[in-house]
C-alpha positions as CSV (number, residue, x, y, z in Angstrom):
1,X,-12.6,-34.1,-32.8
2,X,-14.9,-31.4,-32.1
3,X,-18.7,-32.2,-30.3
4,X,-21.3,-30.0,-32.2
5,X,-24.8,-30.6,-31.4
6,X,-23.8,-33.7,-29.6
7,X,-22.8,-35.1,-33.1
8,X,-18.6,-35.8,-33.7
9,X,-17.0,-33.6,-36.0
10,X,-13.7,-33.8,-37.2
11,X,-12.2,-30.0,-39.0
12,X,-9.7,-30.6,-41.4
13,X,-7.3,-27.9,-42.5
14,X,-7.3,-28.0,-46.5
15,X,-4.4,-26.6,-48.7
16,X,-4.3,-25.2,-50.9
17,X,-7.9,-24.1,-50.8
18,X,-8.4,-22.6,-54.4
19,X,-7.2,-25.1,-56.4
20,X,-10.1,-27.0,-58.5
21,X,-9.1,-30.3,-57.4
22,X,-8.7,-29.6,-53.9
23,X,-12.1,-27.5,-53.9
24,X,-14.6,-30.2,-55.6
25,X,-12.9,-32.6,-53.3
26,X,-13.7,-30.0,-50.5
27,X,-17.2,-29.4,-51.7
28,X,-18.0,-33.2,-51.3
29,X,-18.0,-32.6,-47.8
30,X,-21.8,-32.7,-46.6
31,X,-21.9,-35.8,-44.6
32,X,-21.9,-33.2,-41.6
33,X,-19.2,-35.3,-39.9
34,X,-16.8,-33.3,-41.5
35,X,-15.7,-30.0,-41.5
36,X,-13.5,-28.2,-43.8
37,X,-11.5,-25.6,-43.6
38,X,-9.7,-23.7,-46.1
39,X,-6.6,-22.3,-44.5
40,X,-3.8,-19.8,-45.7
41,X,0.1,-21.5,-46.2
42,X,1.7,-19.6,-43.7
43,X,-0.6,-21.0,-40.9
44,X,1.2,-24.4,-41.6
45,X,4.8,-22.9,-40.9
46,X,4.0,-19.7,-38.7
47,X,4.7,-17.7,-41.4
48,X,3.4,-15.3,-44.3
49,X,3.7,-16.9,-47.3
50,X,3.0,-15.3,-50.4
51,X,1.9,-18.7,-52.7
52,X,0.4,-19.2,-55.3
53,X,-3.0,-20.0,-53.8
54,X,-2.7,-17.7,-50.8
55,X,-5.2,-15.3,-51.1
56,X,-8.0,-16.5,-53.7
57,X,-9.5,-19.1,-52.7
58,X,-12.9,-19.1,-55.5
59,X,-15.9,-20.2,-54.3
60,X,-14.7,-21.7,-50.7
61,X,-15.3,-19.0,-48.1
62,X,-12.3,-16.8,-47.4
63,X,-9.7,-18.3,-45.1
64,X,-9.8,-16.7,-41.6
65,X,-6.1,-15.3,-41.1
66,X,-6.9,-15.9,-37.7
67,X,-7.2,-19.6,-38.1
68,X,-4.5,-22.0,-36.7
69,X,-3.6,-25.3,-36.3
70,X,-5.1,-25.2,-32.4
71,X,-8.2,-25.0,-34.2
72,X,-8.0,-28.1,-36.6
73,X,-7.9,-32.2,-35.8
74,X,-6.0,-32.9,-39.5
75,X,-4.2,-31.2,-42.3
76,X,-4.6,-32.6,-45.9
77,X,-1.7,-30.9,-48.1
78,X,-2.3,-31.6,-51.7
79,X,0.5,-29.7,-54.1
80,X,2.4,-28.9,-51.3
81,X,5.2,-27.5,-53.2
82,X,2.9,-25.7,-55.5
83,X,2.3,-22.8,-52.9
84,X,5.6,-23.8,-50.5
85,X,8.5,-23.5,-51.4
86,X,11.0,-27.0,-50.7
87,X,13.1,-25.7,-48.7
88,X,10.6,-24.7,-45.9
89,X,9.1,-28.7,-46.2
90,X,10.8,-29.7,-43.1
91,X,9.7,-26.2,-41.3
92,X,6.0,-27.4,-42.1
93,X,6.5,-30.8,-41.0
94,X,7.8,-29.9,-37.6
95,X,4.9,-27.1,-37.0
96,X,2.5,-29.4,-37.3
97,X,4.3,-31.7,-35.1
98,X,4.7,-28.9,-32.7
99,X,0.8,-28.2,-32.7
100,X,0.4,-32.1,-32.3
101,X,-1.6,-32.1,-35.8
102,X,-1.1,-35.5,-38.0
103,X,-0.9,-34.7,-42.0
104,X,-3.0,-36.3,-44.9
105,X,-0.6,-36.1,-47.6
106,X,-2.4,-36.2,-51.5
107,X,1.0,-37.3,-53.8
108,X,-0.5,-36.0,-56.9
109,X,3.5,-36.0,-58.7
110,X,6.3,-37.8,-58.0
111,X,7.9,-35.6,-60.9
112,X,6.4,-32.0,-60.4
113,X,5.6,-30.3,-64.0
114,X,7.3,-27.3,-63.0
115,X,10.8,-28.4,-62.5
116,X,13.4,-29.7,-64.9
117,X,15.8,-30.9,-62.7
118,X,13.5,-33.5,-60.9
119,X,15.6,-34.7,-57.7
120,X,15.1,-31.6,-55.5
121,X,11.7,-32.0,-56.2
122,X,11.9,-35.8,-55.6
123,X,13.8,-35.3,-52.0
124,X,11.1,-33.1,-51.0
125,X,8.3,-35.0,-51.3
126,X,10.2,-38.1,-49.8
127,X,10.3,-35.9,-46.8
128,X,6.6,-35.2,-46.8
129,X,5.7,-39.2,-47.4
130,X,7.4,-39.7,-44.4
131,X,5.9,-37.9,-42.2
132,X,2.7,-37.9,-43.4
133,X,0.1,-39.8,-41.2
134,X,-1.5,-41.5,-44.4
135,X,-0.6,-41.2,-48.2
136,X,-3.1,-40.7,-50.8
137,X,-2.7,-41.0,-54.8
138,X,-4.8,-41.5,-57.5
139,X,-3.8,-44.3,-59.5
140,X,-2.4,-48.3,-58.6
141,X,1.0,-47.6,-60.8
142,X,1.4,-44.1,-58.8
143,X,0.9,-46.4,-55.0
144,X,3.6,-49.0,-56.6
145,X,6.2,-46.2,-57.7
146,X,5.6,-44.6,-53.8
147,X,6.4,-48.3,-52.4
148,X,9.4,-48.6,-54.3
149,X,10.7,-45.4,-53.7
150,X,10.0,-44.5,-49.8
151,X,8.4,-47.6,-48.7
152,X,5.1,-46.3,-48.1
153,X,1.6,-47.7,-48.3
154,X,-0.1,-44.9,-50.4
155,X,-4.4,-45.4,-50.2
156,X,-5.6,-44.9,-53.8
157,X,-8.5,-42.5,-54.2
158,X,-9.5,-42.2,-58.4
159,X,-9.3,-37.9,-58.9
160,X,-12.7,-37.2,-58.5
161,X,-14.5,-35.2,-61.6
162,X,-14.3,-31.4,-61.9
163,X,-17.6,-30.4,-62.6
164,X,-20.5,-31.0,-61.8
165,X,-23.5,-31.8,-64.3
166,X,-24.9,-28.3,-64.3
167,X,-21.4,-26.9,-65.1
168,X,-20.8,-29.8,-67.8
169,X,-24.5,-29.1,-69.5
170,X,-23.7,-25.6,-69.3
171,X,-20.3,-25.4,-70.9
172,X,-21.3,-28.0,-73.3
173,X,-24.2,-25.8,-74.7
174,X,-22.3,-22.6,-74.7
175,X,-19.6,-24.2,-77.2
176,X,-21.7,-24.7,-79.6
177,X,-22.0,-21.1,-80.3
178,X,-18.1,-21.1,-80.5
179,X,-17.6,-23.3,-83.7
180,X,-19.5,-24.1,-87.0
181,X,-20.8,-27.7,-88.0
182,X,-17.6,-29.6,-89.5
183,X,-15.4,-27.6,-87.7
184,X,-12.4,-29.3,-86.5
185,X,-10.9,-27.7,-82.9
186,X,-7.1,-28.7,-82.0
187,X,-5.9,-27.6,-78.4
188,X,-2.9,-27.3,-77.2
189,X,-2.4,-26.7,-73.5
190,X,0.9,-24.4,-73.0
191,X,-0.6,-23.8,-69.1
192,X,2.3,-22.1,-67.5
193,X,5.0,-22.4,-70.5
194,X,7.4,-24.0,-67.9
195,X,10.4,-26.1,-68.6
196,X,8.0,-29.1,-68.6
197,X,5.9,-28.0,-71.9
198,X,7.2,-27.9,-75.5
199,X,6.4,-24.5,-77.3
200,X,6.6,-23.1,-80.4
201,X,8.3,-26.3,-81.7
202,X,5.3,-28.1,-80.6
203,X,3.2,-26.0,-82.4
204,X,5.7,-25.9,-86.0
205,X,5.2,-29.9,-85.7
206,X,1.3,-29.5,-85.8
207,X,1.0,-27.3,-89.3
208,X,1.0,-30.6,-90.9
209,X,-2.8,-31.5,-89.4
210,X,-4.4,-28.3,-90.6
211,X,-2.7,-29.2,-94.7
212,X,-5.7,-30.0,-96.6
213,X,-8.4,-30.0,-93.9
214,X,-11.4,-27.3,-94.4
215,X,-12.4,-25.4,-91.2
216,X,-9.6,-26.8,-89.1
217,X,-8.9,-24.1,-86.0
218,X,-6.6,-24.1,-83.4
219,X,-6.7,-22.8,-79.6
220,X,-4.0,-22.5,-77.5
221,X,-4.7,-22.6,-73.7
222,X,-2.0,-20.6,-71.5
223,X,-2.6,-19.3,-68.0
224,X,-3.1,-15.8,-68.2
225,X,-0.8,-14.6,-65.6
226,X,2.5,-16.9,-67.5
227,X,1.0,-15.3,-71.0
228,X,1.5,-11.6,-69.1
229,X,4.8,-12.7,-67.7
230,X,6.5,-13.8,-71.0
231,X,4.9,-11.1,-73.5
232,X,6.2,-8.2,-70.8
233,X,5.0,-4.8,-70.8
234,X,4.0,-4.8,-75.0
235,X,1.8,-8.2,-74.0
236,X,-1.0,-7.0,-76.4
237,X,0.4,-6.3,-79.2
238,X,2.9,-9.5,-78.8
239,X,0.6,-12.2,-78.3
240,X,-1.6,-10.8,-81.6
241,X,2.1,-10.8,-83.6
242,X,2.3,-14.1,-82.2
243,X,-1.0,-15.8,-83.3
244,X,-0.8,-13.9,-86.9
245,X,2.5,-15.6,-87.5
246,X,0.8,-19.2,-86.1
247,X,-2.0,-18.4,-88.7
248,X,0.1,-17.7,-91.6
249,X,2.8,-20.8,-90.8
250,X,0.1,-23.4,-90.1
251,X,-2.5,-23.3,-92.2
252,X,-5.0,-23.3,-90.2
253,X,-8.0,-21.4,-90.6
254,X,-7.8,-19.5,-87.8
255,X,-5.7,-19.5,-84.3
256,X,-6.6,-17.8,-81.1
257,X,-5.5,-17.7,-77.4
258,X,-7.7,-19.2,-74.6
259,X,-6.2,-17.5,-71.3
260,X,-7.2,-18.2,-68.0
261,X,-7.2,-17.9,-64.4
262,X,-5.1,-20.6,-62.5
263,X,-8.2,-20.6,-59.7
264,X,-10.8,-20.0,-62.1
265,X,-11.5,-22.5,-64.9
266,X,-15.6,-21.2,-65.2
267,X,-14.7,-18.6,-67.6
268,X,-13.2,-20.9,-70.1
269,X,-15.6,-23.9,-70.0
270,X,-17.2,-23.2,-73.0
271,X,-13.9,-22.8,-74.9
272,X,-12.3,-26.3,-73.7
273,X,-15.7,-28.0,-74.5
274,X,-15.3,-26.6,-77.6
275,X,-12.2,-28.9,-78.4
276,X,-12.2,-31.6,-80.7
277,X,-8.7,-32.6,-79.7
278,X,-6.9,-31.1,-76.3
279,X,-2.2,-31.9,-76.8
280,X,-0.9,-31.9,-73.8
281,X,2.8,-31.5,-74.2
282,X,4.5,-32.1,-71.0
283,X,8.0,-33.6,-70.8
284,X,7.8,-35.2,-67.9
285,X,4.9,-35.3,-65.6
286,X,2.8,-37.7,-62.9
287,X,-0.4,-37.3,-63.4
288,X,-3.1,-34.4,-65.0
289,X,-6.1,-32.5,-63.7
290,X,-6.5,-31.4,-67.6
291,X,-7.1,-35.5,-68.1
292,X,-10.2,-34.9,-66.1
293,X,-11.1,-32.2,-67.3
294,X,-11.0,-33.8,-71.0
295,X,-13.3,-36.5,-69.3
296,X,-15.8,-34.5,-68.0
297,X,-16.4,-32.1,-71.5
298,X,-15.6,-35.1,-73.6
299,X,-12.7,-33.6,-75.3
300,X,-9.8,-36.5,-77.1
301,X,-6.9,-35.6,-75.3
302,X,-3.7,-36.4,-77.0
303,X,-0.8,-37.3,-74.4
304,X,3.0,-37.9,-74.0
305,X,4.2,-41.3,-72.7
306,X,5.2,-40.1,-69.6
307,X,4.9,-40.5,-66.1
308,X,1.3,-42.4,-65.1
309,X,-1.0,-39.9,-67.4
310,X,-1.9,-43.0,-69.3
311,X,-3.0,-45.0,-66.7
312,X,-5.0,-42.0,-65.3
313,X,-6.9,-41.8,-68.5
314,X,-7.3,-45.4,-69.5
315,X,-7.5,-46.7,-65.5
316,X,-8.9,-50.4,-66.1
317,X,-10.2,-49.6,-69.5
318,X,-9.5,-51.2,-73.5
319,X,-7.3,-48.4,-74.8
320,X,-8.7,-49.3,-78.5
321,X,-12.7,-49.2,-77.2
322,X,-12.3,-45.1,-76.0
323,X,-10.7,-42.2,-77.0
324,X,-7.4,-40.5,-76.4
325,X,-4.2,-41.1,-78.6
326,X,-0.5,-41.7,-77.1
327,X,2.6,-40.0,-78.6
328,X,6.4,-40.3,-77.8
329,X,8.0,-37.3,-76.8
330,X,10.9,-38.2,-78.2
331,X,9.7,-39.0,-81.6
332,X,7.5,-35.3,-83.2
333,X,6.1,-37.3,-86.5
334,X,4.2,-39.4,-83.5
335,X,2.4,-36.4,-82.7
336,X,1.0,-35.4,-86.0
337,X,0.0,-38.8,-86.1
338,X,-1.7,-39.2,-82.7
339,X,-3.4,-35.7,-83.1
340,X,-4.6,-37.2,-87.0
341,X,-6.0,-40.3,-85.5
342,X,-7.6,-38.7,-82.6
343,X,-9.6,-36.4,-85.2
344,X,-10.4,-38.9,-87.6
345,X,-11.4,-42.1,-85.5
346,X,-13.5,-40.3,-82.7
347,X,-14.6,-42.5,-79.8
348,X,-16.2,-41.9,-76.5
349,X,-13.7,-41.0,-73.9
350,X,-13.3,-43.7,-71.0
351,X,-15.6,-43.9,-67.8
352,X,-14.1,-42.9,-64.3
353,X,-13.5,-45.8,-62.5
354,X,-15.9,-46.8,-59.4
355,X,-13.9,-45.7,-57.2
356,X,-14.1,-41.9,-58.5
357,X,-18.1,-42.0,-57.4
358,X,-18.0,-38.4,-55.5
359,X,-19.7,-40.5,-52.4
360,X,-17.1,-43.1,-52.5
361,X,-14.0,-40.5,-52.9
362,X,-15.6,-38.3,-49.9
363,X,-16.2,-41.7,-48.0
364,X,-12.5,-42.8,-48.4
365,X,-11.2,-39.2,-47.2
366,X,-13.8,-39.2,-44.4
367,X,-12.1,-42.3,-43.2
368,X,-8.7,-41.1,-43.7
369,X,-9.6,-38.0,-41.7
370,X,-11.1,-39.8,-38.6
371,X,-8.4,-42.3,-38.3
372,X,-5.4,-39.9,-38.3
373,X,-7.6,-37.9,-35.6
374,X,-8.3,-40.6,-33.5
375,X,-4.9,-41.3,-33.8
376,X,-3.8,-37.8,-32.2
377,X,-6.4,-38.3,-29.6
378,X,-4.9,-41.5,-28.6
379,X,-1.1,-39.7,-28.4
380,X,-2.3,-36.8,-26.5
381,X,-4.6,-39.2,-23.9
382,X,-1.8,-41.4,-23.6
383,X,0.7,-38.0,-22.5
């Protein structure tokens, strides 16, 4: 730990920066014991890596390539393998080692959303848990499945919310120029169009909501870059064939894509709030920053029975007193229905838990932090 102004300060190395999570959690950081810094991948392994949050990093100042770990007391990975690839896990593990730096680990899936066959995925995040210094997740169930897995005590810090209430206030009174009084808004989140999310069959099984409902509009929310990817070099013209054909089939009074930026939600606020109802169609998932997102703006979300995602969104609360509907995967007519119900019975969508207070979350990380570092300042006295 680091004496500035005769105060202890303990610098944390944060990855991946950009992220939205990662950077409100980041942002909560004004206790001035603490201080964060957003760092590229490769200074984790020694080498250039090209990931997905390597070189935007939004509104947290821009990483200083010539950071490294020498510099740092702790480094929290959260997504590890969303900007590392697996195979270089144990290359990560042992350069921190090397530089004598514990890790904060934040298990945010035990099933990643990106990858059908779940046991590489699986191994490499065993490998992580056990070396990390602490374990953090975000729900009970999430802690219990870590226990029973790799036998590892996993602190549970709630997700923290998004925005803030400038950002909600603000998006909330921008949507209302986006859709007329009695309108009815369905999302569907496609995000990356992975393995993990249904597509156009999802989208077939939803003409049946729009059938004999006036003003009833759908939106579908892809990241822009996977949208460029899979319409190719005719992108343009492809994704307007596409939503003409949605139109036509569906029913619905109009359709329309809602693209954004993986490290920049801002842009399309105003759209989500705009959502009666947000599908979110994975297969197979843990948990879901969308879920919080649906908090904050007050959208229904309508989710698969997988994973933990309804324990993130009903954490300690009466399923039947709040919004948000539950459909099998397995079984399409139980998404018409939950998407039907979710329109017609609107409720008030669950409070965060206590624990999700931004002091409390920054409080439990501070802790974390100076515990792992006081631990590396014990190893290297005692050397």
């Amino acid at each position: 730990m680091r004496s500035r102004g005769g105060a202890s300060r303990t610098r944390v190395a944060v990855l991946p920066a950009a992220h939205p999570a990662v950077r409100r959690i980041t942002g909560l950081a004004s206790s001035g014991h603490l201080e964060m810094v957003p760092m590229r991948p490769g200074a984790v392994n020694g080498e250039s890596h090209p990931g997905t949050y390597a070189k935007d990093t939004g509104s947290i100042p821009d990483p200083d390539p010539d950071h490294d770990l020498d510099h740092v007391d702790v480094a929290h990975v959260h997504f590890g393998y969303d900007y590392l690839d697996p195979e270089s896990a144990r290359d990560v593990i042992e350069h921190l080692s090397r530089a004598g730096v514990p890790m904060v680990l934040t298990v945010h899936d035990i099933v990643y959303p990106s990858h059908e066959d779940s046991e590489p995925h699986r191994g490499y995040t065993g490998t992580l848990v056990g070396a990390a210094a602490q374990v953090l997740t975000l729900t009970e169930v999430a802690a219990r499945e870590l226990w029973v897995r790799w036998g590892v005590e996993a602190m549970v810090v709630p997700h923290p919310r998004l925005l803030d209430e400038a950002e909600i206030s603000s998006a909330i009174r921008a949507s209302k120029y986006l859709r007329a009084p009695g309108d009815t808004v369905v999302g569907v989140l496609l995000e990356r169009m992975g393995e993990n999310i249904e597509g156009p069959e999802l989208l077939d099984l939803l003409a049946p909501v729009a059938t004999g409902r006036r003003g009833a509009h759908l939106r579908i929310v892809v990241e822009a870059q996977a949208w460029r990817d899979a319409c190719g070099e005719d992108r343009e013209s492809g994704g307007h064939h596409l939503v003409a054909e949605l139109a036509a089939e569906g029913g619905w009074e109009s359709v329309r894509l809602i693209r954004y930026e993986a490290r920049d939600l801002g842009p399309v606020l105003a759209e989500f709030a705009a959502l009666d109802v947000c599908v979110l169609p994975y297969r197979f998932a843990t948990h879901s920053t969308w879920l919080e997102l649906c908090r904050d703006l007050g959208v229904t979300p309508v989710l698969p029975a997988v994973g933990f995602l309804r324990e993130q969104w009903f954490d300690r609360c009466d399923p039947d007193e709040h919004s948000g509907e539950v459909y099998d995967p397995r079984d399409p007519g139980t998404l018409t229905w939950a998407v039907r119900t979710a329109i017609d019975e609107p409720r008030s969508p669950p409070p965060r838990v206590e624990g999700a207070d931004p002091g409390k979350i920054m409080a439990a990380h501070e802790k974390v932090y100076r515990m792992a570092a006081r631990r590396r300042e014990a190893i290297q006295e005692g050397s």
